[in-house]
Kinemage of the C-alpha trace (Angstrom):
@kinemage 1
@onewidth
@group {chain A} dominant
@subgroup {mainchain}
@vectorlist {calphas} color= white
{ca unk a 1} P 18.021 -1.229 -48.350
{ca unk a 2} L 19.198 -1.339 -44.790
{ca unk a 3} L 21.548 -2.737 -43.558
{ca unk a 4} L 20.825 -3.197 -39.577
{ca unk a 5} L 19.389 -6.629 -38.671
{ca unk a 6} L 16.063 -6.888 -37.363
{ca unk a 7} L 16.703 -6.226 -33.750
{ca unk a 8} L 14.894 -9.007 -31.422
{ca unk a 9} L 13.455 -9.146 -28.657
{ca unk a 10} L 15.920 -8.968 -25.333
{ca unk a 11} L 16.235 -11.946 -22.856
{ca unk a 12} L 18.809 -10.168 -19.984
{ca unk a 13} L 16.332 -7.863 -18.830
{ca unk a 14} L 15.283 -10.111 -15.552
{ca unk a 15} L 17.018 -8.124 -12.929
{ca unk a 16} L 14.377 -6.876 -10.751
{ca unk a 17} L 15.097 -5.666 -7.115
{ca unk a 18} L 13.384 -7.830 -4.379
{ca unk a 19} L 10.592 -7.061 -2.255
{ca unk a 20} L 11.622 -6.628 1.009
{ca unk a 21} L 9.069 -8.855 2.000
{ca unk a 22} L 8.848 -10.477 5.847
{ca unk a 23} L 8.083 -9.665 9.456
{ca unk a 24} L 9.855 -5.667 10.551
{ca unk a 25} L 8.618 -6.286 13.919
{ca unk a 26} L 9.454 -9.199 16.318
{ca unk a 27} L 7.469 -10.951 19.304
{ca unk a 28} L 8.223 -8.686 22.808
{ca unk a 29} L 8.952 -5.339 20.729
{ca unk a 30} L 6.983 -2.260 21.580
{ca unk a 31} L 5.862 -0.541 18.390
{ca unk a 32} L 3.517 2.379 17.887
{ca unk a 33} L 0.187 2.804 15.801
{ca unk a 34} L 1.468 2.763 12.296
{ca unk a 35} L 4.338 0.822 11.960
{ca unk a 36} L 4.737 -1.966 9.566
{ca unk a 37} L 5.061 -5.110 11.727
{ca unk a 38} L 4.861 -7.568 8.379
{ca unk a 39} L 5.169 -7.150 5.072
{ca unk a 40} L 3.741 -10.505 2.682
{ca unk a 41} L 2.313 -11.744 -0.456
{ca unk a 42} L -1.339 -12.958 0.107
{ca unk a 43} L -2.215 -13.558 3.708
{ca unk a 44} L 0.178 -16.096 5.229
{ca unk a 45} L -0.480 -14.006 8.537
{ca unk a 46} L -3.347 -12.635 9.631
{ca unk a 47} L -4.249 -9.357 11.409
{ca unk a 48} L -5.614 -9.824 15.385
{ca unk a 49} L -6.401 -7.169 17.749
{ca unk a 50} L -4.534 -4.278 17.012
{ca unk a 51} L -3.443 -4.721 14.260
{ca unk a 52} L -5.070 -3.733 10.712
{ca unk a 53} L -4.113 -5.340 7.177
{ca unk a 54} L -3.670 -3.332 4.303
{ca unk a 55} L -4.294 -3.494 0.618
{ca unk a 56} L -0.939 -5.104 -0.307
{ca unk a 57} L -1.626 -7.442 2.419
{ca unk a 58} L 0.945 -5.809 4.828
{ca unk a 59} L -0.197 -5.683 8.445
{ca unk a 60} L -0.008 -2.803 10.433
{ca unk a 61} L -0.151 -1.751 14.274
{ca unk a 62} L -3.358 0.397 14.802
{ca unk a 63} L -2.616 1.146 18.481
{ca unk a 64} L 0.894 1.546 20.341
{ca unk a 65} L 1.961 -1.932 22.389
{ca unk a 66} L 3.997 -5.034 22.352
{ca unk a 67} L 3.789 -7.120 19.560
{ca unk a 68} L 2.634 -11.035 19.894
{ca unk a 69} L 2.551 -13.842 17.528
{ca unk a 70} L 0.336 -16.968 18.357
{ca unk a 71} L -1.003 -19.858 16.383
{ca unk a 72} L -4.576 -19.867 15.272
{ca unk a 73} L -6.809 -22.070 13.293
{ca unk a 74} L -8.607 -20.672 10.442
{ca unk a 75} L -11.239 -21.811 8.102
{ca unk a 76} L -10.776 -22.066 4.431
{ca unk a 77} L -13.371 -21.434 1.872
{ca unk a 78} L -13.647 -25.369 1.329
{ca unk a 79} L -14.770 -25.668 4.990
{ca unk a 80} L -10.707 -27.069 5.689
{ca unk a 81} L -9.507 -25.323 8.655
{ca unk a 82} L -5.670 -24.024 8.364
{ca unk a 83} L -3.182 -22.603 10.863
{ca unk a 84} L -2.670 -19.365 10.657
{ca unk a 85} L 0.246 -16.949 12.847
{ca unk a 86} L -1.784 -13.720 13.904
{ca unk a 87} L 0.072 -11.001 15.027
{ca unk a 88} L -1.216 -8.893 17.522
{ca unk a 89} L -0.507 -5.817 19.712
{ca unk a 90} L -1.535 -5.515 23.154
C-alpha cells in the first residue's frame, strides 16, 4: 500500500499576468499606419476613419496622422442608441 495521500487539486495557481489593456496612443499624437492606438476587451471604442479594428478588438491606425477621439452615438441591436468614443486619424 502507499503511503502518499491523494494529492488534490491546487487553489494558488491564480497568478496570471495582466493584459496590458487601454489606449497606447493619445488625442494630438502623430502615429503611423500600424500602430496600436487601443488595446480593449469587446468594443468599448470603436474604429472611425483611419483606423481599422482587429480580431482581438484592438484598433489600429491604417494611415499615418494625428490621432482624435470624439463622442458618437451608436445603435444597439435592441434599437437603444449608446455613446460610443471613436478614435480616428486624420
Amino acid at each position: 500500500m502507499s503511503h502518499v495521500k491523494a494529492g488534490g487539486s491546487s487553489k494558488n495557481n491564480r497568478n496570471n499576468a495582466g493584459q496590458r489593456l487601454g489606449v497606447k496612443r493619445f488625442g494630438g499624437q502623430t502615429v503611423s499606419a500600424g500602430e496600436v492606438l487601443v488595446r480593449q476587451t469587446g468594443s468599448s471604442k470603436v474604429a472611425g476613419n483611419g483606423t481599422f479594428l482587429s480580431r482581438d478588438y484592438t484598433i489600429h491606425a491604417a494611415k499615418d496622422g494625428i490621432v482624435s477621439y470624439r463622442q458618437v452615438k451608436t445603435k444597439r441591436f435592441t434599437g437603444k442608441t449608446a455613446r460610443r468614443t471613436q478614435v480616428v486619424v486624420e
